[in-house]
N, C-alpha and C positions, 0 to 999 in steps of 0.2 A: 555168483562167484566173483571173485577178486581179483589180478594178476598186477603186482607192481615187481615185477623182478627185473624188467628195465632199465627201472630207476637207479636200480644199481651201475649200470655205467657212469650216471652223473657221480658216482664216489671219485670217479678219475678226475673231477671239475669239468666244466662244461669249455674249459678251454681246449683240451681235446679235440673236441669239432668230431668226433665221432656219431653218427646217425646207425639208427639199429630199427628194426621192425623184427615180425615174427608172427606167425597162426598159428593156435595150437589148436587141438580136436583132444577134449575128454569124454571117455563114457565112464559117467555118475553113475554109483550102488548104492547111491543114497536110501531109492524106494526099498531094496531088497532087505537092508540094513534096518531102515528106518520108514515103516511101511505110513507112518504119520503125519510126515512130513514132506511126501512126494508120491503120485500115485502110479509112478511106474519110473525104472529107470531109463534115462535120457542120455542124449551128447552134446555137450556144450562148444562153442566154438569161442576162442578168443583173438582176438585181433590186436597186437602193442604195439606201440610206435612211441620212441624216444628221440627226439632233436634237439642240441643242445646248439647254443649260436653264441657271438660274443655279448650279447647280454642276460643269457643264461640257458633255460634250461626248459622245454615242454618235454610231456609225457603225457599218454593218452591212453585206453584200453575198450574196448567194446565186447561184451560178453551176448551170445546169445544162446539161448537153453531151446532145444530141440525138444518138448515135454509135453506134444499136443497129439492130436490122433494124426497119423499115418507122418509123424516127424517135424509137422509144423512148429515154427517157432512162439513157444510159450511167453517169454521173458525176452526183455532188451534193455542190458542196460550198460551205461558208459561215465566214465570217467574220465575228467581232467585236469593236471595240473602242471603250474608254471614258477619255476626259483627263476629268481632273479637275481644276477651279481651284483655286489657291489666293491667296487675296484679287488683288493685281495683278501677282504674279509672272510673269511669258514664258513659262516652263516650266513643262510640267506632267506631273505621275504618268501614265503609259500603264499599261494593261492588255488582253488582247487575248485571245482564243481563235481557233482555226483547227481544222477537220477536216471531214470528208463522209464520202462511201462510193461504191463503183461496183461495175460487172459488167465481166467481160473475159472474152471466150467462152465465155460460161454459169458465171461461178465469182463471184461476189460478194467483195466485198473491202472495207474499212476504208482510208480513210485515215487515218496517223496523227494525234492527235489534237498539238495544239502548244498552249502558254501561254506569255503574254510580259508582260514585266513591265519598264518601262523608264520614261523619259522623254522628251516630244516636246518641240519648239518650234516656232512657225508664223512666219514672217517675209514682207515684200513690197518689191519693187524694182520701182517703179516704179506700173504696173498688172498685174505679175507678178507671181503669189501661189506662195509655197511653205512646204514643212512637212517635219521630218524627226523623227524618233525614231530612240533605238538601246534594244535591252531585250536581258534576257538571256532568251533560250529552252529551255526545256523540250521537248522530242520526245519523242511516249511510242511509241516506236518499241520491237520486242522485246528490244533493249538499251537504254537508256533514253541519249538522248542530251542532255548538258549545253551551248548553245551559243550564241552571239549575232547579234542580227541590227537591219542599220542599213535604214531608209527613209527615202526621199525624195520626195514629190509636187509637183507644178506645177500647176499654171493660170495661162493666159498666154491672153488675149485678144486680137481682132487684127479690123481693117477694121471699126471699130465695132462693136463684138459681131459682126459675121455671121459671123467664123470663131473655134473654140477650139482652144488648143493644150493637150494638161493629160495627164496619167498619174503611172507611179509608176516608182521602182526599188528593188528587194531585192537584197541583199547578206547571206546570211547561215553561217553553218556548219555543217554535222552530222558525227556518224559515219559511215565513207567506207563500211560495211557493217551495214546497218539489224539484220543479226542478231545482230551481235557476235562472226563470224567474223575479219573483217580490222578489224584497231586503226587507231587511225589518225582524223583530221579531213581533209575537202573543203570546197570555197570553190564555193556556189552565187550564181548574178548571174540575177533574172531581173527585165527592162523590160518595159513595154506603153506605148510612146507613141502617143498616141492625136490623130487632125487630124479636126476637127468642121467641118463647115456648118450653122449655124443658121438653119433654115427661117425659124421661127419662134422665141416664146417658148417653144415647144412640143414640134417636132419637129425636129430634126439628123438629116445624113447626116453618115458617114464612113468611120474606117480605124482600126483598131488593129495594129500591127507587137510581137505574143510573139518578143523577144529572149533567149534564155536560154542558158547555159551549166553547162553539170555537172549540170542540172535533170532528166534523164530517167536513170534508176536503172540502167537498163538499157546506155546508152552514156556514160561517164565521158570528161570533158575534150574534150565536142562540142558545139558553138554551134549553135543550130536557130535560124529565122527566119521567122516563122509568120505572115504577115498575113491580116489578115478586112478584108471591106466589111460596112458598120453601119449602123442606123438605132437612134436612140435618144431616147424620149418624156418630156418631162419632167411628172410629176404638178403 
């Protein structure tokens, strides 16, 4: 899993100087849904953290999947990225790293590591906040794959603060055979919109809906639809 709905503060600018964190706890119906692609369902934990400073802007997320026998952690994986201002221009330089690691029936594994190097911009309609970048990526996959990739985030508030609407969507490309067997480029899409109840300033329930396509390595040009129920605390 994914979680960039942080990033949405930087819609405000990073001159703000506001600083946000947050943990959230989903339990994945992934397996129940989609018995192919998970061999039982799990709870994922996220960790975010947004700081923005006078030269711009990090963001960070750490996912870990709870997916082994008696709750052990399966998957670890993390993200990061940094805009950087430049005096009052809308756009700004992205940089990004992506990779973790996991277990799959006793065998330990890498995911590949990714680096992205692009440009964002943050915009708002209304009280609807959003942000997109497009960078070119790096995949240090066993053939090294050259490719790009567009995002998109929202936050959209609703009923006076008590509910949030906010997530993200990826669009990106790789090598359609991570070994370097089959030539060739695919077109991966994957969403997580997410619908918040805020308790408090503090505590939210809700929902996230894993939309993806072409995303599992293993079944090629298959849409999966993966919702969790959530609870998530804001530091």
């Amino acid at each position: 899993m994914k979680r960039k709905n942080l990033l949405l503060i930087a819609l405000l600018g990073a001159c703000q100087f506001i600083a946000a964190q947050n943990l959230q706890l989903h339990y994945d119906f992934r397996h129940a849904l989609h018995s192919n692609v998970a061999p039982k369902n799990y709870i994922t934990s996220t960790f975010e953290m947004f700081k923005p400073d006078q030269w711009g802007s990090t963001f960070l997320f750490v996912d870990m999947d709870y997916n082994q026998s008696k709750g052990n952690v399966g998957t670890a994986y993390w993200e990061i990225a940094r805009d950087f201002k430049i005096g009052k221009c809308p756009i700004m330089p992205h940089i990004e790293y992506n990779g973790g690691v996991g277990n799959a029936e006793g065998f330990g594994f890498s995911i590949a590591n990714a680096y992205l190097v692009g440009a964002s911009y943050p915009f708002s309609v209304g009280k609807a906040n959003f942000s997109t970048y497009i960078a070119y990526k790096y995949n240090a996959f066993k053939k090294t794959s050259n490719d790009v990739q567009w995002t998109g985030t929202w936050g959209i508030p609703a009923l006076d603060g008590k509910m949030t609407f906010s997530g993200f969507i990826d669009v990106w490309t790789e090598n359609k055979d991570r070994s370097g067997i089959e030539s060739g480029k695919k077109v991966i899409l994957l969403t997580e919109p997410q619908i918040w109840y805020n308790v408090n300033s503090k505590l939210s329930v809700g929902s996230e809906i894993e939309i993806s396509n072409n995303f599992y390595t293993a079944y090629k040009n298959k849409m999966y639809i993966c919702p969790t129920v959530a609870a998530k605390w804001n530091f």
